[in-house]
N, C-alpha and C positions, 0 to 999 in steps of 0.2 A: 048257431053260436056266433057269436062277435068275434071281430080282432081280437089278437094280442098284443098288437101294436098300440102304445099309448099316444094319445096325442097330449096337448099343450093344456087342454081345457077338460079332458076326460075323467068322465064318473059314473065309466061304462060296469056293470058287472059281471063276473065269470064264474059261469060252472065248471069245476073238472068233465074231463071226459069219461062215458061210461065205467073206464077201468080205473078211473079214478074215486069213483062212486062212495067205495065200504070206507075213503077218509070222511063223508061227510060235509067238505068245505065249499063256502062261497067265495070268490076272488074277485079282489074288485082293484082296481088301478088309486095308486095314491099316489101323486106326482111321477118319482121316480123310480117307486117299489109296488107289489104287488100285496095288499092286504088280503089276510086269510082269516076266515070266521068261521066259525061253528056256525053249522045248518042248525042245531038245536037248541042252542041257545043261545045263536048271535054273538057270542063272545069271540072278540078279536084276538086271535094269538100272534103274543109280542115278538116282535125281532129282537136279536141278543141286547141292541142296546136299550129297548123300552124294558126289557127285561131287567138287564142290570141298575136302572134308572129305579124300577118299581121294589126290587129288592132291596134298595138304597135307603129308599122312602120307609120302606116297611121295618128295616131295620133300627131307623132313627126313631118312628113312632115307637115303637119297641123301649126303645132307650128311653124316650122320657117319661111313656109310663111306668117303667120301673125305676124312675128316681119320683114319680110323683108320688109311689108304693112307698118310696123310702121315705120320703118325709112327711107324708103320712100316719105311718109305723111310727117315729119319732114325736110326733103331735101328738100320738096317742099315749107313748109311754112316758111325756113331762105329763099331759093330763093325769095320768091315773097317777105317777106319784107327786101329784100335788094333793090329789083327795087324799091319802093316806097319811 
């Protein structure tokens, strides 16, 4: 096993240690912080703020398909009473 010490240019990576094992994760140095991924599927699990950043994201997506639902919805109901 490697360091834990990060250096200036490092993009070393880290296994848990065998009692670390049943989490499953890869650690690898990201400048100043340590990233953790899923062994099975690679996915990076976010720190609170990529977290709060991606629920932000997804909230907003969120929002403008349900106004793009609503006028929509509205396109649809000048159409149909115009045929009538």
């Amino acid at each position: 096993m490697t360091s834990l010490l990060p250096s200036s240019q490092s993009t070393e990576v880290f296994y848990p240690s065998s009692d670390c094992k049943p989490l499953q994760l890869r650690l690898q140095i990201e400048g100043q912080i340590i990233g953790f991924y899923r062994e099975d599927s690679g996915e990076k699990l976010l720190i609170p703020e990529e977290l709060a950043e991606a629920l932000k994201q997804e909230r907003l997506a969120r929002e403008q398909a349900q106004a793009q639902v609503e006028r929509l919805k509205e396109h649809l109901r000048r159409r149909e009473a115009a045929c009538r």
